[in-house]
VEXTORTOR-117133 format. One record per residue (C-alpha): chain; residue in one letter; residue number from 0; y, x, z. Coordinates in steps of 0.2 Angstrom, whole numbers. Each point is the difference from the previous one (the first is absolute). Layout:
<pts>
+----+----+-----+-------+-------+-------+
! ch ! aa !   i !    c2 !    c1 !    c3 !
+----+----+-----+-------+-------+-------+
!  A !  A ! NUM !     Y !     X !     Z !
...
+----+----+-----+-------+-------+-------+
</pts>
This chain:
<pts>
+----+----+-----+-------+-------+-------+
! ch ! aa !   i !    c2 !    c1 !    c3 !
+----+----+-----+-------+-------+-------+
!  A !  X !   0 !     6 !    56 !   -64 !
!  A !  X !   1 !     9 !   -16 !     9 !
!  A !  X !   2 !   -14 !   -12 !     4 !
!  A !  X !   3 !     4 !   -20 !    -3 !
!  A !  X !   4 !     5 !    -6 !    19 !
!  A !  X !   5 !    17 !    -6 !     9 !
!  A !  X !   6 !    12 !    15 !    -2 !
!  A !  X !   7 !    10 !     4 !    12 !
!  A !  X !   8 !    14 !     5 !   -10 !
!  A !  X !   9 !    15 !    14 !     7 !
!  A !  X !  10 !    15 !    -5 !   -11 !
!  A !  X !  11 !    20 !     7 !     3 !
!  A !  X !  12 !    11 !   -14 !    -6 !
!  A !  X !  13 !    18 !     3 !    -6 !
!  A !  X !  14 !     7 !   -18 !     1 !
!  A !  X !  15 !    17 !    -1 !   -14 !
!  A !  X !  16 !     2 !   -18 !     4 !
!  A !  X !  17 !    -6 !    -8 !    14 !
!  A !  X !  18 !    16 !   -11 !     3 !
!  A !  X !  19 !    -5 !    -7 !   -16 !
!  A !  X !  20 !   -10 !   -15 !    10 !
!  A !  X !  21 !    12 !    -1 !    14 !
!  A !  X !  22 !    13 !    -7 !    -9 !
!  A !  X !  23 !    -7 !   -11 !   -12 !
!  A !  X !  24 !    18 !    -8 !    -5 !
!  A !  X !  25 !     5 !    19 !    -7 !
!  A !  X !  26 !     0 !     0 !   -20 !
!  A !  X !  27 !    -4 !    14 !   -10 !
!  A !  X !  28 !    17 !     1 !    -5 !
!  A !  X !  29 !     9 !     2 !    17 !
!  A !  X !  30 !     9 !    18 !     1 !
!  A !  X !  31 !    -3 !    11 !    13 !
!  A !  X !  32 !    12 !     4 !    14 !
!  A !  X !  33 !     3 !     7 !    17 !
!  A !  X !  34 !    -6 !    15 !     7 !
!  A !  X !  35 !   -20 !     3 !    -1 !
!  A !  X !  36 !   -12 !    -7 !    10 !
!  A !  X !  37 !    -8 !     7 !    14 !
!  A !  X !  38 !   -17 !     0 !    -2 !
!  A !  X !  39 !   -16 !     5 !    11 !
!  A !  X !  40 !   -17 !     2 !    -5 !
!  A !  X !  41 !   -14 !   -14 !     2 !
!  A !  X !  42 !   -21 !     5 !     4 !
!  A !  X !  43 !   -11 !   -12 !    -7 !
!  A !  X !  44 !   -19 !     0 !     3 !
!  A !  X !  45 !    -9 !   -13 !   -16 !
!  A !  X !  46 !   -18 !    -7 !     2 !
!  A !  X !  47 !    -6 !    -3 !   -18 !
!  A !  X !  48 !    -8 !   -16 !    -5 !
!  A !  X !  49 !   -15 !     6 !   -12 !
!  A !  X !  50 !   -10 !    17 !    -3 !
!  A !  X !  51 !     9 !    12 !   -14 !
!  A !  X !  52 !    -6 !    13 !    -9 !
!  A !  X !  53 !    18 !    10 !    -3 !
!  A !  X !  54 !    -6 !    11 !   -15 !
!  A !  X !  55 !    -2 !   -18 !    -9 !
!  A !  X !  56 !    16 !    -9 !     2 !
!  A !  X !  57 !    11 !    -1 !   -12 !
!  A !  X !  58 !    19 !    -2 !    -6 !
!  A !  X !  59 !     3 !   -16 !     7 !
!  A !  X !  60 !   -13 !    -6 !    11 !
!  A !  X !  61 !     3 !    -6 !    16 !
!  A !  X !  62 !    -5 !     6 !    18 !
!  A !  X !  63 !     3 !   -14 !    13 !
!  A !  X !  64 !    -3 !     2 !    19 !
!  A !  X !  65 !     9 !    -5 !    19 !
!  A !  X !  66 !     9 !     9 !    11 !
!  A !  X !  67 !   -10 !     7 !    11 !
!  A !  X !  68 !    11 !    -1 !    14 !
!  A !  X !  69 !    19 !    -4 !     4 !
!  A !  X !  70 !    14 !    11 !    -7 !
!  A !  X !  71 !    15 !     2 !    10 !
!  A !  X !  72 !    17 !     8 !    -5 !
!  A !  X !  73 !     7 !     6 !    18 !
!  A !  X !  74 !    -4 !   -13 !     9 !
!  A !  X !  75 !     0 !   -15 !   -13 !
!  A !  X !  76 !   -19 !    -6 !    -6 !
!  A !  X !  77 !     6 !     0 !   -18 !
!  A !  X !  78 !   -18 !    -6 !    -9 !
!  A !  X !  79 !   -13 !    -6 !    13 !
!  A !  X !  80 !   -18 !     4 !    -1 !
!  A !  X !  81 !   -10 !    -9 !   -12 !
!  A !  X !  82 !    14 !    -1 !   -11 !
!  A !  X !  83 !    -7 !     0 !   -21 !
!  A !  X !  84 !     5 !    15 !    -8 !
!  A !  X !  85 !    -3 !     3 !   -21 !
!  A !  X !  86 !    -1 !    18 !   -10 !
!  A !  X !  87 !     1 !    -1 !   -15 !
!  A !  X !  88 !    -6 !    18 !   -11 !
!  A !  X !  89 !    12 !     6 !   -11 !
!  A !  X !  90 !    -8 !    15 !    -6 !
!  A !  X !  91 !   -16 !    15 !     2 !
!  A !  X !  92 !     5 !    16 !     2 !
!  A !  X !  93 !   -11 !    16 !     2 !
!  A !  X !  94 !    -2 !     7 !    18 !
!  A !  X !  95 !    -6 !    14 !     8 !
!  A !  X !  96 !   -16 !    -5 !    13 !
!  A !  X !  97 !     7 !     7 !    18 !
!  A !  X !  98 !   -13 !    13 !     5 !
!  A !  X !  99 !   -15 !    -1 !    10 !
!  A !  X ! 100 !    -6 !    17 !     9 !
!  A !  X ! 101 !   -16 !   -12 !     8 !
!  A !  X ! 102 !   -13 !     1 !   -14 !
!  A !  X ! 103 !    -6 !    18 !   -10 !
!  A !  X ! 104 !     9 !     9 !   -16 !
!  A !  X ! 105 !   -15 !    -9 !    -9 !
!  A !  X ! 106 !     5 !   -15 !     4 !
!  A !  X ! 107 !    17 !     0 !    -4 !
!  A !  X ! 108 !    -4 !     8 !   -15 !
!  A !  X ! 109 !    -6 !   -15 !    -8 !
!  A !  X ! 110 !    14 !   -10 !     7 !
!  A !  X ! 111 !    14 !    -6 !   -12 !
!  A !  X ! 112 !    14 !    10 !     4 !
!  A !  X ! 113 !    11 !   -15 !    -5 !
!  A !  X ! 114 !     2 !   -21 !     2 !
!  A !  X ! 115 !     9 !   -13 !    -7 !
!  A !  X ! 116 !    11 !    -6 !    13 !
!  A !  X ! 117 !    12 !   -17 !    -1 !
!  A !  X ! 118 !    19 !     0 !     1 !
!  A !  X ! 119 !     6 !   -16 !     7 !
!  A !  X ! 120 !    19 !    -2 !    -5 !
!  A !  X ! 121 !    -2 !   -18 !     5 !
!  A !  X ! 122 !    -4 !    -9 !    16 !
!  A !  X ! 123 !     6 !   -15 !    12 !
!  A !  X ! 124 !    -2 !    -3 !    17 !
!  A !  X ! 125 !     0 !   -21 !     3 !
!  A !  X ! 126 !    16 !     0 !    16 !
!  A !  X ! 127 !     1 !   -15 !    11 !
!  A !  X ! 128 !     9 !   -11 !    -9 !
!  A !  X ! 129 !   -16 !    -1 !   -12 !
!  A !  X ! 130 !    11 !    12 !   -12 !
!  A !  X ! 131 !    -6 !    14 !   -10 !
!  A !  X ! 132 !     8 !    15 !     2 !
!  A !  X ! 133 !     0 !    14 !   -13 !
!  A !  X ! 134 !    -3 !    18 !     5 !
!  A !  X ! 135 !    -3 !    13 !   -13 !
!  A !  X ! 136 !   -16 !    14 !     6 !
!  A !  X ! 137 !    -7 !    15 !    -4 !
!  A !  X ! 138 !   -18 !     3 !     6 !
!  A !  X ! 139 !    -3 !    18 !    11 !
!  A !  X ! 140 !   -20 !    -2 !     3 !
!  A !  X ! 141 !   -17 !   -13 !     0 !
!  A !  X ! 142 !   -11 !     1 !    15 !
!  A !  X ! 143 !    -9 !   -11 !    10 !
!  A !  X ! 144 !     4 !     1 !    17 !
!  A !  X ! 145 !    -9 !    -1 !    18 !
!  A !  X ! 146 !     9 !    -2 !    16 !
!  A !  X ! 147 !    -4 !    14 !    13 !
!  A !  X ! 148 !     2 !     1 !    21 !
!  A !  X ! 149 !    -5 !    12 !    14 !
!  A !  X ! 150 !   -18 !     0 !     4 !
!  A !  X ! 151 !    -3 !    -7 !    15 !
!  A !  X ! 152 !     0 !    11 !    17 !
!  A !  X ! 153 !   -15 !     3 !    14 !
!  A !  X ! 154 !     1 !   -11 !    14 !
!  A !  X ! 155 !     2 !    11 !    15 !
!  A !  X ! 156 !   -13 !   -11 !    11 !
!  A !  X ! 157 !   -13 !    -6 !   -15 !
!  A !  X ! 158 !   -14 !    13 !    -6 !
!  A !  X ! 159 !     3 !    -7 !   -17 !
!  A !  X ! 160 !     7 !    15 !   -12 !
!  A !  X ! 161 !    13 !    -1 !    -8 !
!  A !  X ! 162 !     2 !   -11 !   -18 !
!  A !  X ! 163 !    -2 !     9 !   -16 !
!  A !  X ! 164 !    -4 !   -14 !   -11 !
!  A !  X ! 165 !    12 !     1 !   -15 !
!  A !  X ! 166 !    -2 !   -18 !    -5 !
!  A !  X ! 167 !     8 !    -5 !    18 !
!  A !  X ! 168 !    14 !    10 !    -4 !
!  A !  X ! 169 !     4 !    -5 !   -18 !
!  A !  X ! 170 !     4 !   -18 !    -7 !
!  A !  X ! 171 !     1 !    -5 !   -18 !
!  A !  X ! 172 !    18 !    -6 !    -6 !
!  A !  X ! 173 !    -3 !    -7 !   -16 !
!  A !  X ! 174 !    11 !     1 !   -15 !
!  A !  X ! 175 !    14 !     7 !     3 !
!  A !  X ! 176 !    18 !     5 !    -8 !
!  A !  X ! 177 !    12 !    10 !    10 !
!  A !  X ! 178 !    16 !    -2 !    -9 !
!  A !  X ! 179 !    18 !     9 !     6 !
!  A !  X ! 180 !    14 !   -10 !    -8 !
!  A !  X ! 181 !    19 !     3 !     1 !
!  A !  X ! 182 !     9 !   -16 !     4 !
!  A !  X ! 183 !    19 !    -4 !     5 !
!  A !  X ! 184 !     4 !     0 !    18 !
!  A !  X ! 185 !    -5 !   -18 !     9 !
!  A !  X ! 186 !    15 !    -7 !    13 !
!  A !  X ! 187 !    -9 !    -8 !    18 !
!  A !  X ! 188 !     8 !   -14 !     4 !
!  A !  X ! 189 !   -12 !    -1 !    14 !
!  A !  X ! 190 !     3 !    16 !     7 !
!  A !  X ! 191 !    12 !    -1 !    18 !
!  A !  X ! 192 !    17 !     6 !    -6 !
!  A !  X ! 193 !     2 !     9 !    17 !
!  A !  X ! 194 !     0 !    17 !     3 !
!  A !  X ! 195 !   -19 !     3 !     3 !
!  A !  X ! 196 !    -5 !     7 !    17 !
!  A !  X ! 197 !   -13 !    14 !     2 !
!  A !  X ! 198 !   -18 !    -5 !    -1 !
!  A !  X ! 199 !   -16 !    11 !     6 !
!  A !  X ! 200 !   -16 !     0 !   -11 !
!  A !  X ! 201 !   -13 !     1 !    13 !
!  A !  X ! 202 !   -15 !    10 !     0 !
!  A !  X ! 203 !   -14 !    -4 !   -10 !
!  A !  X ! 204 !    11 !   -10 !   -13 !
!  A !  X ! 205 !    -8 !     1 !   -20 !
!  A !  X ! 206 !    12 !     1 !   -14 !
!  A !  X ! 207 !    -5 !     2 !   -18 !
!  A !  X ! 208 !     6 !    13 !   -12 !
!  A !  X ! 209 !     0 !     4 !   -18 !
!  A !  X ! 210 !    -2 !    23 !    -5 !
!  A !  X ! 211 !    14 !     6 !   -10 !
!  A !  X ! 212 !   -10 !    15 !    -4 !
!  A !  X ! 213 !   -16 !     5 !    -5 !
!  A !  X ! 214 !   -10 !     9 !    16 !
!  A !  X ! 215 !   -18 !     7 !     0 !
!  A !  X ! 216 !   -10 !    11 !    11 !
!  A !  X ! 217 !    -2 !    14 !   -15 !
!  A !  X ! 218 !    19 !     1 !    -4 !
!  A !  X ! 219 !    10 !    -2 !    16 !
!  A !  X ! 220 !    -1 !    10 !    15 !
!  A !  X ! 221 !     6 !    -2 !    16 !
!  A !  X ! 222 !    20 !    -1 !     5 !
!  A !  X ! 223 !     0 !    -7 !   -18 !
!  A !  X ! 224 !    14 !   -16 !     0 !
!  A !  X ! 225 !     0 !   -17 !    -8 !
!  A !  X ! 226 !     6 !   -17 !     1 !
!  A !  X ! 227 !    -5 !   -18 !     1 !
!  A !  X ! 228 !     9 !   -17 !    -3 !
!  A !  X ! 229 !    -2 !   -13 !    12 !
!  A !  X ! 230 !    -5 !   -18 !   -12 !
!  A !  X ! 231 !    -3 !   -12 !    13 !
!  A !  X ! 232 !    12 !    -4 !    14 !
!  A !  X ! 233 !    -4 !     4 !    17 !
!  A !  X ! 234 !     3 !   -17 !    12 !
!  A !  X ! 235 !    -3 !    -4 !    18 !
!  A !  X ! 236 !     5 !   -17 !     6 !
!  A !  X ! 237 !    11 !    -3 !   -19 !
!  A !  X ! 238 !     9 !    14 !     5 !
!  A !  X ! 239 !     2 !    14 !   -13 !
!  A !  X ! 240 !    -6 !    15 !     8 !
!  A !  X ! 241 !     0 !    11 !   -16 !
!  A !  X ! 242 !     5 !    -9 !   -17 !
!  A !  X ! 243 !   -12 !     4 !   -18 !
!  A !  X ! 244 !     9 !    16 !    -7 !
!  A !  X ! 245 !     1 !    11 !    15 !
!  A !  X ! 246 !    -7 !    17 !    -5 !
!  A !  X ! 247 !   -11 !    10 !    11 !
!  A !  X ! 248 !    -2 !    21 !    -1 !
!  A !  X ! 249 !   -16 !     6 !     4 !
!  A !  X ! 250 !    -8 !    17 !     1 !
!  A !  X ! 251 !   -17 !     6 !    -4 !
!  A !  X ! 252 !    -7 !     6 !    17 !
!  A !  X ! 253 !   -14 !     8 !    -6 !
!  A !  X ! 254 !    -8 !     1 !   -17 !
!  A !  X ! 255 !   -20 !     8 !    -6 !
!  A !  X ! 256 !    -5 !     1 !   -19 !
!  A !  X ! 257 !   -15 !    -6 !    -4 !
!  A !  X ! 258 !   -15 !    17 !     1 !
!  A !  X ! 259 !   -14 !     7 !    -5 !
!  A !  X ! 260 !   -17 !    -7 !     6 !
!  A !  X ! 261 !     6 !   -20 !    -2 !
!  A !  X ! 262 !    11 !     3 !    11 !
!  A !  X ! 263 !    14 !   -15 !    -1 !
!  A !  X ! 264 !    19 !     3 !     1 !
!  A !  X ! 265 !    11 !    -7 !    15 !
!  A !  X ! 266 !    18 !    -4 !     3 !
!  A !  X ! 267 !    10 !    -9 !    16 !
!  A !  X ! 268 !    15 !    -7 !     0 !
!  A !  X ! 269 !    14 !    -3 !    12 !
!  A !  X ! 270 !    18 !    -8 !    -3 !
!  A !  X ! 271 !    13 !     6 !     9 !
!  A !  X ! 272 !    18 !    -8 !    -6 !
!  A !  X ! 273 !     4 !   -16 !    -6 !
!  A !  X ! 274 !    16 !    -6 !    -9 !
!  A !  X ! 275 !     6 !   -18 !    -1 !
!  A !  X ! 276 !    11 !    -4 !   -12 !
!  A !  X ! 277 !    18 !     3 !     2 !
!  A !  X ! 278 !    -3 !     8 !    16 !
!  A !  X ! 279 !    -5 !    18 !     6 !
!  A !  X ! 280 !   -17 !    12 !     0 !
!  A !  X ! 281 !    -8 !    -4 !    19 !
!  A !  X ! 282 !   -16 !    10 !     4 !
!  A !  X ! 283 !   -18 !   -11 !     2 !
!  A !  X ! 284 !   -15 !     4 !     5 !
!  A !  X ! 285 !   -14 !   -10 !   -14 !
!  A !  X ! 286 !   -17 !     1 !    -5 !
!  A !  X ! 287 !   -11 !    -8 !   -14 !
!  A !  X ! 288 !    -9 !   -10 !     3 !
!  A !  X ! 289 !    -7 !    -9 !   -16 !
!  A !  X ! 290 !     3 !     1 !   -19 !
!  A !  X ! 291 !    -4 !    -7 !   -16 !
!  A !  X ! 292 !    -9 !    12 !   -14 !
!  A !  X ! 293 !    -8 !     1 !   -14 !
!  A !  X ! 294 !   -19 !    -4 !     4 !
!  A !  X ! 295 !    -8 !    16 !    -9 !
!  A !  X ! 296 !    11 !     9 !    12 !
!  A !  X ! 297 !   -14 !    -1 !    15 !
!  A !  X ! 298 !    13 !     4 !    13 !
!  A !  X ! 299 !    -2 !    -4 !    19 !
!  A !  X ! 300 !     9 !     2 !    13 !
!  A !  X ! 301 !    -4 !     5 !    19 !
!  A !  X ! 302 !     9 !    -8 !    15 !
!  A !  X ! 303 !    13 !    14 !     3 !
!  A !  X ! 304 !     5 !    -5 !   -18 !
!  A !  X ! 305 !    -8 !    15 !   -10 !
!  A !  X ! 306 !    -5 !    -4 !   -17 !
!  A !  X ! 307 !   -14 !     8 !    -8 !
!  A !  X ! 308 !   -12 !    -1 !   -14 !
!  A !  X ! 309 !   -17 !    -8 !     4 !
!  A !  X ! 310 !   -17 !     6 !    -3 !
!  A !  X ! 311 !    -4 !     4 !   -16 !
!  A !  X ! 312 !   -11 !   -15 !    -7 !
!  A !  X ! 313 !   -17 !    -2 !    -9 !
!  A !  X ! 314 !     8 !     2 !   -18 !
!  A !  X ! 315 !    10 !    14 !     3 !
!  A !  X ! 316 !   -15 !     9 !     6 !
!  A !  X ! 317 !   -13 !    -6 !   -13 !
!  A !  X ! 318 !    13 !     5 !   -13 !
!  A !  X ! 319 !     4 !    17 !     7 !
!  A !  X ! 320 !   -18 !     4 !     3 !
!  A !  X ! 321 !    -4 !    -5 !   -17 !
!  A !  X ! 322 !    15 !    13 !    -7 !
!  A !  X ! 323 !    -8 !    11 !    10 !
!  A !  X ! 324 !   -18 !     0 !    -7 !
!  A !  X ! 325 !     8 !     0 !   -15 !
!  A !  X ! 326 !    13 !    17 !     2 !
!  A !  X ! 327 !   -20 !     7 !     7 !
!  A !  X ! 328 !    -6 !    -4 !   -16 !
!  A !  X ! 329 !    14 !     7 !   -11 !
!  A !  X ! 330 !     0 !    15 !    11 !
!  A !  X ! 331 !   -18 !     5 !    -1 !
!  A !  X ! 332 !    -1 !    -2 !   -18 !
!  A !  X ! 333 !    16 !     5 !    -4 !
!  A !  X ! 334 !    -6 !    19 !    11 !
!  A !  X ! 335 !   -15 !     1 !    -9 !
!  A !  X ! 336 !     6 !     0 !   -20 !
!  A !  X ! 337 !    13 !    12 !     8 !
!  A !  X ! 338 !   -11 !    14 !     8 !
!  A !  X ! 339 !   -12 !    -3 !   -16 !
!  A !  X ! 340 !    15 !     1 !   -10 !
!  A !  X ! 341 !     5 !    19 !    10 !
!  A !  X ! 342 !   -17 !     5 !    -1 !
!  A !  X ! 343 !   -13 !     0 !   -11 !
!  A !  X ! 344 !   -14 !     6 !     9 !
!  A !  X ! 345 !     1 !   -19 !    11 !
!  A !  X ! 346 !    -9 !   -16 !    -2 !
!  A !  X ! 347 !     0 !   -16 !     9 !
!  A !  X ! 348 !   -11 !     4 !    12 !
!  A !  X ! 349 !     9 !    16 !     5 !
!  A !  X ! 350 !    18 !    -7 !     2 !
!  A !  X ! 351 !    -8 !   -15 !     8 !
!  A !  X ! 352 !     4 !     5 !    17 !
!  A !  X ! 353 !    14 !     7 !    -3 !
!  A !  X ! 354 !    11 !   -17 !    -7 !
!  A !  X ! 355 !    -8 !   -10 !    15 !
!  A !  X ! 356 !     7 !    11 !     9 !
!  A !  X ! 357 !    19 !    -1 !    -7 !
!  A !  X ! 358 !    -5 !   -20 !    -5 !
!  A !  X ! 359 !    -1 !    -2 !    19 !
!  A !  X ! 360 !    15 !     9 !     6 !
!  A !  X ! 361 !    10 !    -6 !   -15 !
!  A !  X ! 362 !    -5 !   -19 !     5 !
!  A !  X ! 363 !     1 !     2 !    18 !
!  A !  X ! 364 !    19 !     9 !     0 !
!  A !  X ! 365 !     4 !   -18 !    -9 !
!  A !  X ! 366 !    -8 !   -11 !    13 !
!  A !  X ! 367 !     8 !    10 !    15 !
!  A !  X ! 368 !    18 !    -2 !    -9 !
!  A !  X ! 369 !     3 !   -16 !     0 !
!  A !  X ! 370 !    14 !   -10 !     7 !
!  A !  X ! 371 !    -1 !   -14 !     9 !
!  A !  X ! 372 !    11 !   -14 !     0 !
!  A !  X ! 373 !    20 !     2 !    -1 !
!  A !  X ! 374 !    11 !   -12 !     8 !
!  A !  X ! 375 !    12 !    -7 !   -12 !
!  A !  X ! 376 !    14 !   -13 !     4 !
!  A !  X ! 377 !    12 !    -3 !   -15 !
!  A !  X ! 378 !    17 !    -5 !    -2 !
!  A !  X ! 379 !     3 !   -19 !     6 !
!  A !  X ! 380 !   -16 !     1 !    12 !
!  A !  X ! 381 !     2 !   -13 !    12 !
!  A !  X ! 382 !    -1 !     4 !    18 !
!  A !  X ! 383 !    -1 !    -6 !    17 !
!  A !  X ! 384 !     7 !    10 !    13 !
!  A !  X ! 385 !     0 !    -3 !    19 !
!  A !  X ! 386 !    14 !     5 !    12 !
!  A !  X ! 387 !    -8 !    11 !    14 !
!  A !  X ! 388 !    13 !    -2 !    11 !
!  A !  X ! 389 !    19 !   -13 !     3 !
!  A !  X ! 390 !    13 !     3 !   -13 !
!  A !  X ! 391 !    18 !    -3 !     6 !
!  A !  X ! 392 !     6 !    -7 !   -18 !
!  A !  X ! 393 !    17 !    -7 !    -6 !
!  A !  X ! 394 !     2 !   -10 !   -14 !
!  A !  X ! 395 !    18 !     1 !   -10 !
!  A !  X ! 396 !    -3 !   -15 !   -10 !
!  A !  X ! 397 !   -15 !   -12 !     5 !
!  A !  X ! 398 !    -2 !    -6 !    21 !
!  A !  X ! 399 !    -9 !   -17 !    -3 !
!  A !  X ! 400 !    -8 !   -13 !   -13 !
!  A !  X ! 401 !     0 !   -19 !     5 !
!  A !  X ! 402 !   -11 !    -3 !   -16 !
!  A !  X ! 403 !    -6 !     6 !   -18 !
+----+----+-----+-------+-------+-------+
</pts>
C-alpha cells in the first residue's frame, strides 16, 4: 500500500503539441505544411507541492509541483528550475505492483496483487515567457525517491575507520516527478556559428544521466550492455563540452544476485563510449558516482562505485523470524496429525519428538534461505557519472553558450 507522502512520481511523456504555446498567434484553423519537425526528447525532474495518496485521486483532480531542476534541450535551458508544473488526472486504470523479492511468500501473500494507478493525459509546464505549455503524459511508476553517493573512504594517516553510516550517504529529495517529454527541436541563436574546435573533458568532470533500460543485480550479468542519456549539459568556462542528448554505452563489469544467508546482491558499472549527437561513438572511461532511487530500495554504494544492498534492517528480521516461528508451528503440528493419521498405534506424546524434530529443520531451511537485498535501478534512473580520466571530444553542432 502507497503511504500519504510527497511522491516522487516516474512519468514518460509523449508531448503532441508542445509548439502549441510557442506560437501563440497560430489559430486552430491554420493548415499544416512543410516537412515535419525535428524533434528531441526533453527530461524533466517535478517537486510536488502537497502530500498525495495516488489510489484516491480522481478523474480530474489536479497534481501541481516545480521543476526540480533546469531542463535543457541540447544546449538551450528550455524551462528553469522552479518553473510551476500542473497534472491534471484523466483516469484510474488497474496495474500490476512491480515485484518485491525483500519480504517472505507470507507477506506477499497478503499483499494486493493490484493498484489503482493514475493516467495523466494532461499537463503544462509554465516556460519563460510566463506561458503555459501543454504536454500530454502517461504515468510509468510512483516512488518516493533518496539520493545516494559513495561512502566515504579511510584516511591513509587517521586511525578513524572507514564511514558506514547510511544516513551520511543518502539525502532525501522530496516530491518528485520525472517526466521524459518529446518536443520539437529548439534553434540557438546563442550558439557560435563557427566550426567548433576540439575540447577535452578533464578528469574528475560529473555529468548526469538518465537509464534507458531496466538493470539489477539478479537479472544482469556481467559483459551485459546498455545505454544512458546525458540530460544536463556538460559546461566549463560557457563552453559546451558535451550538450543534453549525448548518449553514453556502459557495460556491467561485474554482477552478484542476491544469496542465501541475507546475503545482498551487488553490481558495478562502467561506461565505456559515448555519442554526441550528430557525431561518432568515441570510447570513455566513466563511473557512478551517485543516483536517485526509490527509498525502499536501501541501496549503497562503496567508493570504487559498486552498489549493493544494505544490511537487512529491524522489520525485515522481526518479520522473517515471526514467519518463521510460524512455518515451526505449522510444521510440528501439521507432522503430528500425519504420523497419527499413518499409525494408529501413536499419540501425542510418542510423535512429539518426532515433529520438533521436522518443525526445526523445516523452519530453519526457511531462515537460511533467504535473500538479502537485490539492487534494482529502473528505467529513467537518474545517474551521476564521473570521468576517470581526459576525454578528447568534438562537438558537430554546439562549441560555446554566451547566455541561456
Amino acid at each position: 500500500m502507497i503511504p500519504n507522502l510527497r511522491l516522487s512520481l516516474v512519468i514518460v511523456l509523449c508531448l503532441a503539441v508542445y509548439s502549441a504555446a510557442q506560437d501563440s498567434t497560430a489559430g486552430p484553423d491554420k493548415p499544416d505544411s512543410g516537412p515535419p519537425v525535428n524533434v528531441s526528447n526533453l527530461y524533466l525532474k517535478v517537486s510536488l507541492d502537497s502530500a498525495i495518496k495516488v489510489s484516491k485521486l480522481k478523474p480530474g483532480d489536479e497534481v501541481s509541483g516545480k521543476l526540480f531542476q533546469d531542463v535543457y534541450q541540447g544546449s538551450i535551458d528550455v524551462f528553469p528550475a522552479s518553473s510551476a508544473v500542473r497534472l491534471t488526472v484523466d483516469r484510474l486504470e488497474r496495474r500490476r505492483r512491480p515485484l518485491n523479492d525483500h519480504w517472505p511468500w507470507v507477506i506477499k501473500a497478503f499483499t494486493p496483487r493490484h493498484e489503482n494507478w493514475p493516467v495523466f493525459r494532461t499537463t503544462s509546464v509554465m516556460d519563460p515567457n510566463g506561458l503555459r505549455v501543454p504536454l500530454d503524459v502517461s504515468i510509468i511508476s510512483v516512488n518516493k525517491e533518496v539520493e545516494i553517493a559513495p561512502k566515504a573512504k579511510k584516511n591513509s594517516g587517521s586511525a578513524m575507520p572507514e564511514v558506514h553510516s547510511l544516513h551520511k550517504t543518502r539525502s532525501e529529495l522530496g516530491s518528485l516527478v520525472t517526466l521524459i517529454a518529446s518536443a520539437p527541436l529548439i534553434e540557438n541563436g546563442n550558439v557560435n556559428p563557427s566550426a567548433p574546435p576540439p575540447v577535452t573533458i578533464p578528469s574528475g568532470t560529473e555529468a548526469k544521466v538518465v537509464l534507458l533500460r531496466d538493470i539489477s543485480a539478479s537479472k544482469n550479468h556481467a559483459n551485459d550492455t546498455f545505454q544512458a542519456r546525458l540530460v544536463e549539459p556538460v559546461l566549463k568556462e560557457s563552453k559546451i563540452l558535451l550538450p543534453e542528448g549525448t548518449l553514453f554505452e556502459g557495460r556491467v563489469l561485474r554482477s552478484r544476485a542476491p544469496r542465501t544467508l541475507s546475503r545482498s546482491g551487488s553490481i558495478l558499472l562502467t561506461f565505456t563510449n559515448m555519442t554526441v549527437p550528430g557525431g561518432k561513438s568515441s570510447p570513455v572511461a566513466a563511473s557512478v558516482g551517485g543516483a536517485q532511487i526509490n527509498q525502499g530500495s536501501h541501496t549503497v554504494i562503496d567508493p570504487e562505485g559498486l552498489m549493493h544492498g544494505d544490511r537487512p534492517g529491524k522489520a525485515w528480521m522481526l518479520v522473517n523470524i515471526g514467519t518463521t516461528a510460524g512455518i515451526a508451528k505449522l510444521a510440528d503440528d501439521g507432522s503430528q496429525l500425519l504420523i497419527e493419521a499413518l499409525v494408529s498405534t501413536a499419540t501425542d506424546v510418542s510423535t512429539a519428538g518426532t515433529a520438533r524434530i521436522i518443525s526445526t529443520c523445516v523452519s530453519g531451511i526457511f531462515f537460511l534461505t533467504r535473500h538479502g537485498r537485490d539492487v534494482v535501478l529502473p528505467k529513467y534512473t537518474q545517474m551521476k557519472i564521473i570521468f576517470d580520466r581526459p576525454v578528447p571530444a568534438s562537438n558537430p553542432t554546439l562549441s560555446s553558450v554566451t547566455g541561456n
